[in-house]
Backbone as CSV, one residue per row, in Angstrom:
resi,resn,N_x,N_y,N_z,CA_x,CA_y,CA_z,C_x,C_y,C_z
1,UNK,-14.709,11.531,10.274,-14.398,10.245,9.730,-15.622,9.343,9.814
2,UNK,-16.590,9.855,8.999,-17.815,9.274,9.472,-17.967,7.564,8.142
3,UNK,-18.400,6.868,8.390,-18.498,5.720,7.658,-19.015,6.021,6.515
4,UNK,-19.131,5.820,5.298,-19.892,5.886,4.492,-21.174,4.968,3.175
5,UNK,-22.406,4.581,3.496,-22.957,3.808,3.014,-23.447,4.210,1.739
6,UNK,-23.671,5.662,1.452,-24.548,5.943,0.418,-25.984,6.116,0.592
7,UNK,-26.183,6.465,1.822,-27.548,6.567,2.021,-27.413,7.907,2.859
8,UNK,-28.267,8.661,2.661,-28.770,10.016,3.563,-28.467,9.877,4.655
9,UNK,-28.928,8.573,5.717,-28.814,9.128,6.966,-27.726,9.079,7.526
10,UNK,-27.117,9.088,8.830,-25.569,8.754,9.507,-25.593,7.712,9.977
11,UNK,-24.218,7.040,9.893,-24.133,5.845,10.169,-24.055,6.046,11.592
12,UNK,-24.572,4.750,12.022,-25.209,4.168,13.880,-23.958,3.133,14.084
13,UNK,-23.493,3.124,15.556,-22.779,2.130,16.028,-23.946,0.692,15.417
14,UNK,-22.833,-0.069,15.183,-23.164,-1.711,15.557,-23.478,-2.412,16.295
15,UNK,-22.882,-1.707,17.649,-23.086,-2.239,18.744,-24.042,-1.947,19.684
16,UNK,-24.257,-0.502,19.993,-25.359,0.163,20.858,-26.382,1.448,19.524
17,UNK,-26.612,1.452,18.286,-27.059,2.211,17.655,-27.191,3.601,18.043
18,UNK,-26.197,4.158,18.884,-25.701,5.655,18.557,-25.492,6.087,17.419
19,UNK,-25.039,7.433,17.155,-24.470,8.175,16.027,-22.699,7.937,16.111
20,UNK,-22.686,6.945,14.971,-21.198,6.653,14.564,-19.917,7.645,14.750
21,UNK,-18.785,7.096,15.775,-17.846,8.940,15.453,-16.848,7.893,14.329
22,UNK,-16.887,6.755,13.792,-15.785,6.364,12.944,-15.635,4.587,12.579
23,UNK,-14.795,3.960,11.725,-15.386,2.755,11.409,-14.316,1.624,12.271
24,UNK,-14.097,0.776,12.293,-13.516,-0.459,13.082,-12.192,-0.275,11.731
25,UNK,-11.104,-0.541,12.777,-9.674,-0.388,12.088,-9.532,-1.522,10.908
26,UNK,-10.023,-2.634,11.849,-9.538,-4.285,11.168,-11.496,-4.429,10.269
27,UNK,-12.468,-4.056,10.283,-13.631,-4.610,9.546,-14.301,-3.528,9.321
28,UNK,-13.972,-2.711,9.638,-14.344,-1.262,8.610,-16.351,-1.009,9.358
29,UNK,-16.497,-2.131,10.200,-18.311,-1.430,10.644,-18.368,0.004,11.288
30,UNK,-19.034,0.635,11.601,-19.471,2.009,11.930,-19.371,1.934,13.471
31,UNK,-18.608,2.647,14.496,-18.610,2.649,16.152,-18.862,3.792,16.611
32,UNK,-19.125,3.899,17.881,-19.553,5.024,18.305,-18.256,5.125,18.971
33,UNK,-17.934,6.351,20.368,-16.809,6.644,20.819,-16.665,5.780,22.049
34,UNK,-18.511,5.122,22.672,-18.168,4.347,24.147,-18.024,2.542,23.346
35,UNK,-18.547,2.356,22.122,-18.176,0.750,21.965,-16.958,0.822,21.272
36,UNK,-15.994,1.425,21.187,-14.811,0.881,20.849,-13.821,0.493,21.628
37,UNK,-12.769,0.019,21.329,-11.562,-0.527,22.000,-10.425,0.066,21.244
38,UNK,-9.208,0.382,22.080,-7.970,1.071,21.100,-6.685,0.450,21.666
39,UNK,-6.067,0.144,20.058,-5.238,-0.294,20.216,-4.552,-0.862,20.939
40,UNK,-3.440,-1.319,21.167,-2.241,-1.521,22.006,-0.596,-1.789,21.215
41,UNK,0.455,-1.518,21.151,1.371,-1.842,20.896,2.229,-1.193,19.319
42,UNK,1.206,-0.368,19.138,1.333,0.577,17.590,2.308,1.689,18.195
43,UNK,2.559,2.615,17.140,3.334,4.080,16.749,2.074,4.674,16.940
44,UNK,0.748,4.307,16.641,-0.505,4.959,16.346,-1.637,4.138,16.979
45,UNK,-2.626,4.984,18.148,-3.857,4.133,18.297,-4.859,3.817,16.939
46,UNK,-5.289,2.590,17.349,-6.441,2.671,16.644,-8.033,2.321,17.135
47,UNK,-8.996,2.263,16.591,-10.227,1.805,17.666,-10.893,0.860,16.901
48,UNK,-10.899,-0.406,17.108,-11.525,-1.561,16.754,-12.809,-2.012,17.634
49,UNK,-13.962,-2.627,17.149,-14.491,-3.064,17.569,-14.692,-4.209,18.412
50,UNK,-15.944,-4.221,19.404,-16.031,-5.469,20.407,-15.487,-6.687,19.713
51,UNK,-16.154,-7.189,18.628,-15.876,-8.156,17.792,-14.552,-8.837,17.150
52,UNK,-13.818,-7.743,17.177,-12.641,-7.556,16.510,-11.505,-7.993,17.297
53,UNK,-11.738,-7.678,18.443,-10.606,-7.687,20.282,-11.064,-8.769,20.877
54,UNK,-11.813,-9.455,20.420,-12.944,-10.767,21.224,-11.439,-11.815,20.043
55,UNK,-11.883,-11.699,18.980,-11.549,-12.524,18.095,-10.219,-12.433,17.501
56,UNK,-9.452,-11.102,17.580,-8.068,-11.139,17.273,-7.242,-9.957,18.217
57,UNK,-7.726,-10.198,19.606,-6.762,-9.231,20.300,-6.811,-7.719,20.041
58,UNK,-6.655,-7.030,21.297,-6.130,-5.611,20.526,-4.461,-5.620,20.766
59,UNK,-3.993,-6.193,20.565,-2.564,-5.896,20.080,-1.939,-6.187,18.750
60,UNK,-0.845,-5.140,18.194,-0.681,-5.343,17.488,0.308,-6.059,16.803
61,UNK,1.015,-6.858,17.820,2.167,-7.745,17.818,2.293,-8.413,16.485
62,UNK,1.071,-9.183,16.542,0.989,-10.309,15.482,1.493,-9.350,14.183
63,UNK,0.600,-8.823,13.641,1.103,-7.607,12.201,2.490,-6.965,12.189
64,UNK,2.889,-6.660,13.657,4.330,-6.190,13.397,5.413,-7.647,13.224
65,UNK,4.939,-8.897,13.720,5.959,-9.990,13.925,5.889,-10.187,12.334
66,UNK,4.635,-10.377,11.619,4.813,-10.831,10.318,5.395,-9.707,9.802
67,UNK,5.164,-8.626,9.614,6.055,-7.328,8.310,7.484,-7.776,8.775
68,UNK,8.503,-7.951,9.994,9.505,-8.190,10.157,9.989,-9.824,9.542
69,UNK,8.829,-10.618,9.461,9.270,-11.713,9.202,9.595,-11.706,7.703
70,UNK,9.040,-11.030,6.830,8.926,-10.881,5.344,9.822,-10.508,5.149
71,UNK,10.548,-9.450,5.865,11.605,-8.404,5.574,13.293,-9.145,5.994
72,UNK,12.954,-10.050,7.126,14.005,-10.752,7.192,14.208,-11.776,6.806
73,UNK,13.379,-12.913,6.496,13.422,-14.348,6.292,13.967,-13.860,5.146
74,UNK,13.784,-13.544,3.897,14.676,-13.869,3.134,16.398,-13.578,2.768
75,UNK,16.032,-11.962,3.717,17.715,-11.865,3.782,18.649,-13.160,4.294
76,UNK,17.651,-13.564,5.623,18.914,-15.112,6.112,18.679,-16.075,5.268
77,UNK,17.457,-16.186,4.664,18.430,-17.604,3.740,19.132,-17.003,2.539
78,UNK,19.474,-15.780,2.213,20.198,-14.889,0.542,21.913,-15.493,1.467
79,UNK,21.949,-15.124,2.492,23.143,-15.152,3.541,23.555,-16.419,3.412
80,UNK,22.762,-17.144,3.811,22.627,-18.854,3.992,22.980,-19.515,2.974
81,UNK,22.576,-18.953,1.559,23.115,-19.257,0.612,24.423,-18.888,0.016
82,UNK,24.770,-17.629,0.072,26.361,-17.280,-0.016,26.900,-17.906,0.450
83,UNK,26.856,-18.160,1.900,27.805,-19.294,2.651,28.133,-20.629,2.393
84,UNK,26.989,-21.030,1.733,26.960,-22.326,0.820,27.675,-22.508,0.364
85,UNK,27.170,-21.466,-0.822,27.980,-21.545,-2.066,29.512,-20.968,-1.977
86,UNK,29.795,-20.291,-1.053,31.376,-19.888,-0.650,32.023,-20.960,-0.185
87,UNK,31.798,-22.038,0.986,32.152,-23.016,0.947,32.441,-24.259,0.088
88,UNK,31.795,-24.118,-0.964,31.659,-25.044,-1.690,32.944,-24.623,-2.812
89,UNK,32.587,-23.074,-3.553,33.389,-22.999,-4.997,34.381,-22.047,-3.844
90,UNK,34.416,-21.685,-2.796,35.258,-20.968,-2.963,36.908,-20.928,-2.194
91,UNK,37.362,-22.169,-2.528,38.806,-22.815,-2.131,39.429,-22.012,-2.850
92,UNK,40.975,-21.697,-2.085,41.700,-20.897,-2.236,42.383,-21.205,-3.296
């Protein structure tokens, strides 16, 4: 899973210019196997960079709170609205 620039040689960590084993989960730069950081809180590790865990955590809370929020917020107000509108037109 080596990075790819388009140039002949292999891509080098960012951080300590080793030989790259793969790229940063969240910014895609080139890491070696001792400057990364992995995951926390996934189905799946991943290895993000120094930069990346400095500035947005290695957990993955935040990304799982929003996909659930998308998936539910609108069912409760579709709900919210039936109830409305059942109260309103729907006298016996």
């Amino acid at each position: 899973m080596q990075h790819h620039d388009f140039s002949d040689s292999p891509a080098t960590c960012v951080h300590c210019g080793e030989l790259a084993a793969g790229p940063c989960a969240r910014c895609e730069v080139p890491l070696c196997g001792a400057c990364c950081i992995i995951t926390e809180g996934g189905t799946k590790p991943y290895a993000i960079c120094r930069d990346c865990a400095a500035n947005r955590g290695t957990s993955l809370q935040r990304g799982w709170t929003a996909v659930v929020s998308w998936i539910a917020l609108p069912i409760v107000v579709l709900v919210l609205a039936l109830l409305v509108l059942g109260a309103l037109f729907g006298g016996d």
